[in-house]
VMD Tcl script that draws the C-alpha trace (Angstrom):
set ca {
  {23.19 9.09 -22.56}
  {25.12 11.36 -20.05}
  {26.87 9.11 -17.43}
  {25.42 9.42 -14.21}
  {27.40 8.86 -11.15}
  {26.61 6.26 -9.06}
  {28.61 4.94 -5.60}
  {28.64 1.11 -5.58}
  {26.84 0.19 -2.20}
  {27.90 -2.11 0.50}
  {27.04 -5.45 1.20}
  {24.09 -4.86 4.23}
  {21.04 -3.16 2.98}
  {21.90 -3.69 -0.45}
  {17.74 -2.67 -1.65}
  {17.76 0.40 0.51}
  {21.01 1.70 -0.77}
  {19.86 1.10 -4.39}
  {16.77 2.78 -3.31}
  {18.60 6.07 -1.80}
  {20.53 6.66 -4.39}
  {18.18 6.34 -6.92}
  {15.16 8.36 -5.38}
  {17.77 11.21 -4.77}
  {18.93 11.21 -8.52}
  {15.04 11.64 -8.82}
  {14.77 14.64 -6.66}
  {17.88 16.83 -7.65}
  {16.37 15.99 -11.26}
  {19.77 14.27 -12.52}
  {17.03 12.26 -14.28}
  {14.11 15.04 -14.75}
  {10.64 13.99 -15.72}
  {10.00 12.11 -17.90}
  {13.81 11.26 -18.50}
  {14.25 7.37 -19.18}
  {16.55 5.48 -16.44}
  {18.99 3.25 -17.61}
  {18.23 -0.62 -17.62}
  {18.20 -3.12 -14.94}
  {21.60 -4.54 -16.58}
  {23.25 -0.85 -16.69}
  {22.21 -0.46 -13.27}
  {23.56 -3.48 -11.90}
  {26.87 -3.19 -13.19}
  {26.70 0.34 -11.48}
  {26.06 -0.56 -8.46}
  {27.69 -3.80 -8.35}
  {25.01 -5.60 -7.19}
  {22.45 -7.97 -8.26}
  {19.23 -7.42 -10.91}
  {16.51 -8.84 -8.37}
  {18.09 -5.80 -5.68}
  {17.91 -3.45 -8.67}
  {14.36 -4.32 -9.48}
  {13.48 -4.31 -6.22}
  {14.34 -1.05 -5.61}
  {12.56 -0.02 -8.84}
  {9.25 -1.19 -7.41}
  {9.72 1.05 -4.55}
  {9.93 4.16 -6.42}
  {7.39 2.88 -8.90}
  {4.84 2.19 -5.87}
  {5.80 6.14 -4.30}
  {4.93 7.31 -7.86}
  {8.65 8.58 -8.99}
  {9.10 6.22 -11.68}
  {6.28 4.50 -14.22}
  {7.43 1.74 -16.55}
  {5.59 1.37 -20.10}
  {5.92 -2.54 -21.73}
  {8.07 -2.04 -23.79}
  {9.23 1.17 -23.25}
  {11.52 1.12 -20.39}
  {11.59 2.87 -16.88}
  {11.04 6.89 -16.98}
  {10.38 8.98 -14.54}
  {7.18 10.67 -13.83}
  {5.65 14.08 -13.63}
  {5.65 15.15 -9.73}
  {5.27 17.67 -7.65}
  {7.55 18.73 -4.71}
  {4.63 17.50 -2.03}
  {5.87 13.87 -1.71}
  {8.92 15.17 -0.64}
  {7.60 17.42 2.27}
  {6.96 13.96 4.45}
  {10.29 13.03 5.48}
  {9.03 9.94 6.96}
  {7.66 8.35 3.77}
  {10.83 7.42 2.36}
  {12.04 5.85 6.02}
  {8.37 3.96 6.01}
  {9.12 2.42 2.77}
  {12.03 1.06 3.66}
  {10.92 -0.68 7.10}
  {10.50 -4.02 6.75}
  {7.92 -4.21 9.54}
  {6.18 -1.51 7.33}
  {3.32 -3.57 6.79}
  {2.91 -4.34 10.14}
  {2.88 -1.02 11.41}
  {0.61 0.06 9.03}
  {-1.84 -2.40 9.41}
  {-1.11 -1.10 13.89}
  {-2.33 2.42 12.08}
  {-5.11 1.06 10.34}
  {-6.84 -1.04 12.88}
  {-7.17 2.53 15.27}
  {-8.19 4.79 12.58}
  {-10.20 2.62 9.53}
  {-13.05 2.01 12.20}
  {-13.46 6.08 12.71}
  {-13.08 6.47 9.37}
  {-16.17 3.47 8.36}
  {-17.87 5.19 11.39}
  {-18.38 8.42 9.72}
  {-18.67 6.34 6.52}
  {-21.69 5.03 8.03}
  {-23.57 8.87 8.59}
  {-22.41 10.40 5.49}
  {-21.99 8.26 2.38}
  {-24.48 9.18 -0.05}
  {-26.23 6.85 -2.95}
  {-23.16 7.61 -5.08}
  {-20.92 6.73 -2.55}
  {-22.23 3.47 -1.90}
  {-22.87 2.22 -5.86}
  {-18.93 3.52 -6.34}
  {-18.11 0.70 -3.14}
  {-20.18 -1.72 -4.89}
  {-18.54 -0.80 -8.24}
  {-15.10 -1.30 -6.39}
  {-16.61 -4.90 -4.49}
  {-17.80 -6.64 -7.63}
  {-14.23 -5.54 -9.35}
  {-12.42 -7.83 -6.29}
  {-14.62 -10.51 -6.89}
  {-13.74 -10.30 -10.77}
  {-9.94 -9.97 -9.72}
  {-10.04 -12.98 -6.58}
  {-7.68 -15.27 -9.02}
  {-5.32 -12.00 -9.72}
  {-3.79 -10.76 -6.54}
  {-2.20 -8.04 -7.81}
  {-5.43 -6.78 -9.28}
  {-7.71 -7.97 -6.39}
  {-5.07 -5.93 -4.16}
  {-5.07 -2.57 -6.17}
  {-9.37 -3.12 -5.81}
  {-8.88 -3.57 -2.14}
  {-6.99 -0.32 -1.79}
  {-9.48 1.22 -3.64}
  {-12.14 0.52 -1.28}
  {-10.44 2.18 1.52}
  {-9.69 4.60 -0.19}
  {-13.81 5.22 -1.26}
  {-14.07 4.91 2.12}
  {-11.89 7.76 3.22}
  {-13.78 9.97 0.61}
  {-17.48 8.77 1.75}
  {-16.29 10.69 5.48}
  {-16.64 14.04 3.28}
  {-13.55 14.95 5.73}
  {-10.65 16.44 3.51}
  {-8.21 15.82 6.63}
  {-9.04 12.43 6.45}
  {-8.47 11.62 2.87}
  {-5.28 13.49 2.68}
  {-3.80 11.56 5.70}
  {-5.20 8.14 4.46}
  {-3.44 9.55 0.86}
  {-0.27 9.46 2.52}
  {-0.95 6.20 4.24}
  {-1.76 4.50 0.91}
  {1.77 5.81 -0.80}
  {3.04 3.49 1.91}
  {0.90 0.46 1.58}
  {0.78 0.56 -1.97}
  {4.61 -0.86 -1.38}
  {2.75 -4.02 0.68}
  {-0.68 -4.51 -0.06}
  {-0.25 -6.83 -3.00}
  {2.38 -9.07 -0.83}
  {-0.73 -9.17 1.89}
  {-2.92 -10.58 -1.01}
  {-0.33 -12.80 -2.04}
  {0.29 -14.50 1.50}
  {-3.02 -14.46 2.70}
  {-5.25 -14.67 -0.28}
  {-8.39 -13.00 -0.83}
  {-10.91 -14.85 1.03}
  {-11.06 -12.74 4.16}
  {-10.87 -9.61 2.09}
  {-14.64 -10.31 0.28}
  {-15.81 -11.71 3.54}
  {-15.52 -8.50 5.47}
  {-15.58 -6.40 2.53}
  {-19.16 -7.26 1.33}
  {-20.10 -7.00 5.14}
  {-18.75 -4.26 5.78}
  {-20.58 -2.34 2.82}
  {-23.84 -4.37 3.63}
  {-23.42 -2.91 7.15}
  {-22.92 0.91 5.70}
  {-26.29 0.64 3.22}
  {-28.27 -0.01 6.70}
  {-26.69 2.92 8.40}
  {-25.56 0.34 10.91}
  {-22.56 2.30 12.29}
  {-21.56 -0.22 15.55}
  {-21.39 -3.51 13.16}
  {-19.29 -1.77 10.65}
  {-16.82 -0.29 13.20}
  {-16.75 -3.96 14.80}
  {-16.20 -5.68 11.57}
  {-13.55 -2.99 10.15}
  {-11.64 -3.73 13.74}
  {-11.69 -7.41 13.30}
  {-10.81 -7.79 9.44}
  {-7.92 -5.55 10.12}
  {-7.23 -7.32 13.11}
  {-7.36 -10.51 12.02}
  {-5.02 -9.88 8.82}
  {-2.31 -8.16 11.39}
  {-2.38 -11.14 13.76}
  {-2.23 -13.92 10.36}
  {0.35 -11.91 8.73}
  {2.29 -12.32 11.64}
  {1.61 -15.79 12.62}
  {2.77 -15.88 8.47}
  {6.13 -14.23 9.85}
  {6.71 -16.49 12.47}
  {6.60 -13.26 14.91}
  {5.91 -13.68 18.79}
  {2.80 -13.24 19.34}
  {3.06 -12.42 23.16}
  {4.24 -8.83 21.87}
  {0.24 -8.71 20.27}
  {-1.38 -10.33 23.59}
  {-3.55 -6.69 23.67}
  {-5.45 -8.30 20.68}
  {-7.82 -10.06 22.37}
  {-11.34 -11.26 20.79}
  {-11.96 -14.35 18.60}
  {-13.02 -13.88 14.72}
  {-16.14 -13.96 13.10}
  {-16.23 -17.35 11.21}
  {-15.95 -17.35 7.70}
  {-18.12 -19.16 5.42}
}
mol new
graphics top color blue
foreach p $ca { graphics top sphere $p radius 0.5 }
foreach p [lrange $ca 0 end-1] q [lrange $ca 1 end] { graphics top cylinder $p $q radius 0.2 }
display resetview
């Protein structure tokens, strides 16, 4: 294999150094798709830093799409087009570690528009393809890395039922950044909350009940911002605008 260049990082910000150097061998096609990377090991030596920042960094690009890995068959890197690349701020995004947090901020504003027109405009398909996705998290509650990528998938069904192209292509770009956090969500919280509001939610689109499913889409977003950072150990004074008490789960 040709020997690649790489700059051994500094101490701080070990991960997002990794993860720099990496995505930009990625984009001036040192490694061209469907080239294999070289191993964890190879890399570490490299960089002169640890595996866990190496594979760390991996999961990044493998969460953006750059990079797939095959059991068995090593890390390569995908087939792409130049659009991921035209948002500058995706790469900065993915490496915030309040990502999450700010995300969820996003979501809570805009996921009760989008369940709104959810509400007027999903049709019969729509609706069985939520269901589909809902009975799939309830297979996957003891798997929260499955039960996550089912959860995603039911926002993003959601995004589609608005029949709004604008819409799914901004929630598109949204979801390359949660895809980095949404299985870490699963994994602090667990997955009780998620079929809670989930099968409420949906029960609230089949009767064309657009106010409850706005005001249950608020609160389950809500809710998971204000555990997650309870979970954090955060101050919650700099949240005091969420005010409202939750629905009670059974």
């Amino acid at each position: 294999m040709e020997k690649v260049f790489l700059a051994r990082v500094q101490r701080a910000g070990v991960k997002n150094q990794v993860f720099e150097q990496l995505r930009d061998r990625i984009i001036d096609r040192t490694w061209p798709p469907g080239a294999k990377i070289p191993s964890e090991n190879a890399l570490a030596d490299a960089f002169g830093v640890s595996r866990v920042s190496i594979r760390e960094a991996l999961h990044m690009l493998v969460s953006l799409g750059l990079l797939e890995t095959r059991h068995g068959g090593g890390t390569s890197v995908r087939e792409y087009t130049g659009e991921i690349f035209l948002n500058p701020l995706l790469p900065l995004l993915a490496l915030d570690k309040l990502n999450i947090l700010h995300v969820l901020e996003y979501r809570k504003i805009v996921e009760k528009g989008i369940v709104s027109l959810a509400v007027k405009r999903a049709g019969g398909a729509a609706i069985e393809e939520l269901e589909r996705t809902f009975r799939s998290m309830k297979g996957h509650r003891s798997d929260p890395r499955l039960f996550a990528e089912a959860d995603l998938n039911f926002h993003l069904l959601l995004a589609k039922a608005t029949g709004n192209p604008i819409v799914t292509k901004v929630n598109a770009i949204v979801t390359d950044i949660l895809k980095l956090s949404m299985y870490r969500i699963v994994e602090s919280l667990g997955t009780r909350d998620g079929l809670y509001y989930h099968r409420r939610i949906l029960d609230a689109i089949k009767r064309r009940d657009g106010p409850l499913a706005e005001a249950l889409m608020e609160e389950h977003v809500g809710r998971t911002l204000r555990r997650l950072k309870r979970r954090r150990g955060a101050d919650s004074e700099s949240y005091a605008g969420m005010k409202g008490g939750d629905t009670k789960i059974q």
